[in-house]
C-alpha positions in Angstrom: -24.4 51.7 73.2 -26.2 50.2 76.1 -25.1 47.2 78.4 -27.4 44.6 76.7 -25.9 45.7 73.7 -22.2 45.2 75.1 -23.6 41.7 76.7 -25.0 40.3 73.3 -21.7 41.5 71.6 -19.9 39.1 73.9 -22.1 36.7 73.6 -21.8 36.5 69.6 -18.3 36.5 70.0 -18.4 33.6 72.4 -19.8 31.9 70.1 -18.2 32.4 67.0 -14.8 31.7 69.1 -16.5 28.6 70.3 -17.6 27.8 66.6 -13.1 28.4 65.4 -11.9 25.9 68.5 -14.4 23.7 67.2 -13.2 23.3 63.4 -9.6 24.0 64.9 -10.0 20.7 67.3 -12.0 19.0 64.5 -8.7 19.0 62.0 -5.8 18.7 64.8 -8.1 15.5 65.3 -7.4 14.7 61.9 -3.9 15.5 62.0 -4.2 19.0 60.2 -4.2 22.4 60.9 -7.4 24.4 60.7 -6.2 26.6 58.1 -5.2 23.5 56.2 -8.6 22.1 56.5 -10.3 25.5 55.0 -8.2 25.0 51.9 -8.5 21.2 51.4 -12.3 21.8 51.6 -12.8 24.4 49.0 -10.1 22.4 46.7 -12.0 19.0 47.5 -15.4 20.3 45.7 -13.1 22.5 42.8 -13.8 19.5 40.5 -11.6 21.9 38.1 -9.1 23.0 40.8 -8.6 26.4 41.4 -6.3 29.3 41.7 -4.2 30.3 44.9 -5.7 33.4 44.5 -9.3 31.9 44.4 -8.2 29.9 47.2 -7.5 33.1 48.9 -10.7 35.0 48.4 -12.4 31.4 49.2 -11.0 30.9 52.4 -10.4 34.4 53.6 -6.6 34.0 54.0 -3.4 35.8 52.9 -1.4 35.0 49.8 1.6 33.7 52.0 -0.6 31.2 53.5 -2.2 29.9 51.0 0.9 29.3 49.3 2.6 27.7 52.3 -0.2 24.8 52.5 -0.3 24.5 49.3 3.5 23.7 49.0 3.1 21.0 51.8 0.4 19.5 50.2 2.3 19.2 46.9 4.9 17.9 49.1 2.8 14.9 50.0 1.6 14.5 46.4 -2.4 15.8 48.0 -2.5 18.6 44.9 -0.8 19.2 41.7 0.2 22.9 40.9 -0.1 24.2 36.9 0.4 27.5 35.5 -2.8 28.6 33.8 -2.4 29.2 30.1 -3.7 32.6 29.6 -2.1 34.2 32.8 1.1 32.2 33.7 1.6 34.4 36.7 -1.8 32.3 38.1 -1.6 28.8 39.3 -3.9 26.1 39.1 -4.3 23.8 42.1 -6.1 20.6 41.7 -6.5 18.2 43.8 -4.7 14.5 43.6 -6.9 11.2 43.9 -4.4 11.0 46.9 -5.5 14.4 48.1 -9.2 13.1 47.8 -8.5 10.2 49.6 -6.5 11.9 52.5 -9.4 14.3 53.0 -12.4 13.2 51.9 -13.8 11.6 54.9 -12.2 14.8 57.0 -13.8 17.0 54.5 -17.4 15.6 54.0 -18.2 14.8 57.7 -17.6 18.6 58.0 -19.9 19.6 55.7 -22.6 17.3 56.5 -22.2 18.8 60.3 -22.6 22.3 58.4 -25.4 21.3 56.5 -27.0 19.5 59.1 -27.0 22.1 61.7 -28.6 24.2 59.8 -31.3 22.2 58.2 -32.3 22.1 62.2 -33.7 25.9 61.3 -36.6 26.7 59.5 -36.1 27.9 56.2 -37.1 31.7 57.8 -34.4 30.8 60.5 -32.0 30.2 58.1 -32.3 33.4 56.1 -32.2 35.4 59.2 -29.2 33.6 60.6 -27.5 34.6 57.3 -29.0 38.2 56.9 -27.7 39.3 60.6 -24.7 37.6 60.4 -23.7 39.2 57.1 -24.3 42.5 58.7 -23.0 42.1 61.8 -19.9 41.1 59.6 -20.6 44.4 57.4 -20.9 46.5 60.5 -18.0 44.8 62.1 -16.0 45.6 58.7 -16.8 49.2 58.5 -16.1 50.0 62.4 -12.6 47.8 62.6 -11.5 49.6 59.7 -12.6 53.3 61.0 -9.5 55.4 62.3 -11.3 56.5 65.4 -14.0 55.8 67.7 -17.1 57.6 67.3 
């Protein structure tokens, strides 16, 4: 490992935390938490809702967490919980039109910054913006989850 390579690790980093303060100050100005926002966004464009455990997978957090926003949500009548037929252990959380309403302005701003952001790359930017990211990610993966350092 060389220093450049030390140096552009820090710089990724730096801006990927810069990137989470970002979306964390975005929904604390739109009095909700960050974590809160990741799951009204995925259950705002679930025209058939979705399962906690979907949720989960979606927005890359635990089980407890998921299930802690989604009780405050049903709290304020945002979603509506059902047990899915087939597996009753699985819920199904759907969205209220008073969940829409709450977030829809929150939630589509968002992703038209997203979108827009990176419609400022070419279409070969793009790609490679995904491609390195998803194996920096891989690499990252692999290397936190190794017992010792090589």
């Amino acid at each position: 490992m060389t220093k450049e390579d030390r140096k552009n690790a820090y710089l990724y980093c730096k801006f990927r935390d810069e990137q989470f303060a970002l979306y964390d100050e975005y929904a604390k100005r739109n009095g909700m938490m960050m974590k809160t926002l990741l799951v009204v966004n995925v259950l705002f464009y679930a025209k058939d809702g979705m399962t906690q455990k979907e949720i989960c997978r979606r927005t890359f957090q635990s089980k407890q967490t998921v299930n802690l926003i989604i009780k405050n949500l049903l709290a304020e009548n945002y979603v509506t919980v059902a047990e899915v037929p087939e597996n009753k252990r699985n819920k199904l959380v759907q969205m209220t039109d008073a969940g829409k309403a709450y977030c829809e302005k929150v939630v589509r701003h968002i992703t038209w910054a997203e979108d827009t952001a990176m419609s400022m790359f070419t279409p070969e930017q793009q790609q490679q913006l995904i491609d390195l990211s998803r194996t920096f990610t891989q690499n990252l993966i692999m290397l936190v989850n190794q017992e010792t350092e090589d």
